[in-house]
C-alpha positions as CSV (number, residue, x, y, z in Angstrom):
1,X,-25.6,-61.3,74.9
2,X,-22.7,-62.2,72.7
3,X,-20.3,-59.3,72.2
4,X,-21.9,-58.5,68.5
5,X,-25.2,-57.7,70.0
6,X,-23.5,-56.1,72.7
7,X,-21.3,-53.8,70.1
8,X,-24.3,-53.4,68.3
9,X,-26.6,-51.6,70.8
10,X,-24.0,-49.8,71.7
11,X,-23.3,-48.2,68.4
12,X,-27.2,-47.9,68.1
13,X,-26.9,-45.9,71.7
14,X,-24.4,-43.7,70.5
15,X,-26.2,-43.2,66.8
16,X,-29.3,-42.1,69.2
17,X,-27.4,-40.0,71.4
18,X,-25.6,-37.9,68.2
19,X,-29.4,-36.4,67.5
20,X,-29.7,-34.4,70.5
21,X,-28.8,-30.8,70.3
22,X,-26.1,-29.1,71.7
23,X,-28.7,-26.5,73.7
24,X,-31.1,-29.2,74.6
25,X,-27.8,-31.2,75.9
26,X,-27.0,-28.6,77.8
27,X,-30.2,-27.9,79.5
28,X,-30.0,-31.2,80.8
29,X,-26.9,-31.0,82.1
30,X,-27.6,-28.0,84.2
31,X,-30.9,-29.9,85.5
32,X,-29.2,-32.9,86.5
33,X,-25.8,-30.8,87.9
34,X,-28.1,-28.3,90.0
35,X,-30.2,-30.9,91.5
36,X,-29.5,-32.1,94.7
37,X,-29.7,-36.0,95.3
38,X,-30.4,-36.7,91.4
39,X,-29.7,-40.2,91.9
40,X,-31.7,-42.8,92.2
41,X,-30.7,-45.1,95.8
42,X,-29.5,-48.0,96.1
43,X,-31.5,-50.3,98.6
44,X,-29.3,-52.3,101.3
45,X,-29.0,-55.0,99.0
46,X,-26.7,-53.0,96.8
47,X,-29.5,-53.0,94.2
48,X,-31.8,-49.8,92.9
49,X,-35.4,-50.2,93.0
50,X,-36.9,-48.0,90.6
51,X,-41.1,-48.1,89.3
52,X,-41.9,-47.8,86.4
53,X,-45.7,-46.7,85.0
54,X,-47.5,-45.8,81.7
55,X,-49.5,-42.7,81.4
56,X,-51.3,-44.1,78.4
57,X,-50.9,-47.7,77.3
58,X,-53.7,-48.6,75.9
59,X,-53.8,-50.1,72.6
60,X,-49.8,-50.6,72.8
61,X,-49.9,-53.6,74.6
62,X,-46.8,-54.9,72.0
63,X,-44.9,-52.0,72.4
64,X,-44.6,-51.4,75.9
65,X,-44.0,-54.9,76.4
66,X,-41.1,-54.9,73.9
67,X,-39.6,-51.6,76.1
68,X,-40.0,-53.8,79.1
69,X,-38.1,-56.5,77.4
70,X,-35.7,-54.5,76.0
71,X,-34.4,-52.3,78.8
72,X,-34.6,-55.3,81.3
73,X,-32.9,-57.2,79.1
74,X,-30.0,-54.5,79.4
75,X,-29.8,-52.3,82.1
76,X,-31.8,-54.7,83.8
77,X,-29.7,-57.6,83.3
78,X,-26.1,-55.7,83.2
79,X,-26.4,-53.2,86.0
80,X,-27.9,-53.2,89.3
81,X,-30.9,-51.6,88.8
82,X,-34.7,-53.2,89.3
83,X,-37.5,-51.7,86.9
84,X,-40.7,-52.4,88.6
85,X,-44.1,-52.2,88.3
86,X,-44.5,-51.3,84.7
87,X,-48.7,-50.8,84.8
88,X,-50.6,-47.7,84.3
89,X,-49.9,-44.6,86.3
90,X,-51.9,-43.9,88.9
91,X,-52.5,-39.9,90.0
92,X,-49.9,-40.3,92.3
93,X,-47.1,-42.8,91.0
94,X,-44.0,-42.2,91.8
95,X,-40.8,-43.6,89.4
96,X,-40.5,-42.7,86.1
97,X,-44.0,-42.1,84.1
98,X,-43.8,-42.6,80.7
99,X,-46.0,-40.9,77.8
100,X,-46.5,-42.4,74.7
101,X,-46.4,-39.5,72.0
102,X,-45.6,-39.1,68.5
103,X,-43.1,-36.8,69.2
104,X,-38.9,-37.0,69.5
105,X,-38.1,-39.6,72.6
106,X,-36.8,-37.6,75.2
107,X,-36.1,-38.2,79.6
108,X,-35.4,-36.4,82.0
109,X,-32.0,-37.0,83.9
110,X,-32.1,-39.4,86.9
111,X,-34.1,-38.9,89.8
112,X,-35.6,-35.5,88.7
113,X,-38.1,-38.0,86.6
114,X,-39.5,-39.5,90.0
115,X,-42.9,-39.0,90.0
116,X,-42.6,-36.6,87.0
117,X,-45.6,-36.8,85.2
118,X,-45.2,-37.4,80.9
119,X,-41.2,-37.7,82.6
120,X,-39.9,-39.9,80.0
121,X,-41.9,-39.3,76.3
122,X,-41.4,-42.6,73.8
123,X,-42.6,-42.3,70.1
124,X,-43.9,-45.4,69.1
125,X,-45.2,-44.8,65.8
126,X,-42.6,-42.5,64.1
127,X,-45.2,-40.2,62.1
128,X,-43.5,-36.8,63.0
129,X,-40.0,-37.9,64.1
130,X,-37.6,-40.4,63.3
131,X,-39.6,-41.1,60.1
132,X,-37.3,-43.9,58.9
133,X,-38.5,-46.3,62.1
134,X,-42.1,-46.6,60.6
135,X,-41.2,-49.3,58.1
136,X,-42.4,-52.3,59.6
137,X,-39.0,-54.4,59.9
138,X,-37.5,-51.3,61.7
139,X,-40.0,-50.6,64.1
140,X,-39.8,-52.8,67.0
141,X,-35.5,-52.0,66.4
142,X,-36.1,-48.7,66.6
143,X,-38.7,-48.7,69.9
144,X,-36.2,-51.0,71.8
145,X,-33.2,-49.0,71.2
146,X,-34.5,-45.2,71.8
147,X,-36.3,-47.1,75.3
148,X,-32.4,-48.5,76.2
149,X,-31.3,-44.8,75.5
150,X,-33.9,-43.3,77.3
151,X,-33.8,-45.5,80.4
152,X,-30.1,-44.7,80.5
153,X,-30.6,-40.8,81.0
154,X,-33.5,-41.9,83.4
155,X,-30.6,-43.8,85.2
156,X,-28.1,-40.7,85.2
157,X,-26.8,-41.0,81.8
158,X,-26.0,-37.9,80.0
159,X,-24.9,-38.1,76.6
């Protein structure tokens, strides 16, 4: 990734990051803070296996490729973190389960999202929120870049 693209999803990180509330921020903080062991483990190879399922994918075959792309093309490529799996949830999947809902993006923080059903919510089709991602040459931008975010809180990250 050449250091424009790099600088670039960065900026579009921290754009992302500016829209959350102050209270929701903080309701986050005191989930991951009070949680004992709230991060995910690294195997013996140094490396952090983490699945990763969809509660409802069907008919968003594009999409949830494009998240798949995008965050292993990221965290998956820059830290030491393996996203896994990346099929439909089962009643029982463990990882981070993700909803697709047209509704504002949201994760919860680290390992509390193991197993958590509708744990990480991604919108994409921008009816209700984030109305300026439904043009059709924003899109796809705007699905990658709120999945990086996302899957960076699912990491740990707190704005």
């Amino acid at each position: 990734m050449n250091a424009w693209k790099r600088s670039a999803a960065v900026l579009i990180l921290l754009v992302f990051g500016a829209i959350v509330s102050a209270s929701a921020q903080d309701d986050v903080r005191l989930e991951a803070s009070s949680y004992a062991n709230w991060q995910w483990p690294a195997a013996s190879d140094g490396i952090t296996y983490i699945p990763v399922c969809w509660e409802n994918a069907n008919g968003w075959q594009q999409e949830t490729q494009h998240v798949k792309n995008s965050v292993l093309g990221t965290w998956g490529k820059f830290a030491n973190v393996n996203f896994y799996g990346w099929g439909n949830c089962a009643a029982n999947s463990r990882g981070i389960r993700i909803l697709i809902t047209d509704t504002r993006s949201n994760s919860h923080i680290g390992r509390v999202l193991d197993g958590r059903r509708n744990g990480m919510e991604l919108n994409f089709t921008f009816r209700n929120f984030s109305q300026g991602c439904q043009n059709a040459n924003r899109r796809f931008a705007c699905i990658g870049s709120v999945a990086v975010h996302e899957f960076g809180h699912a990491l740990g990250l707190m704005h």
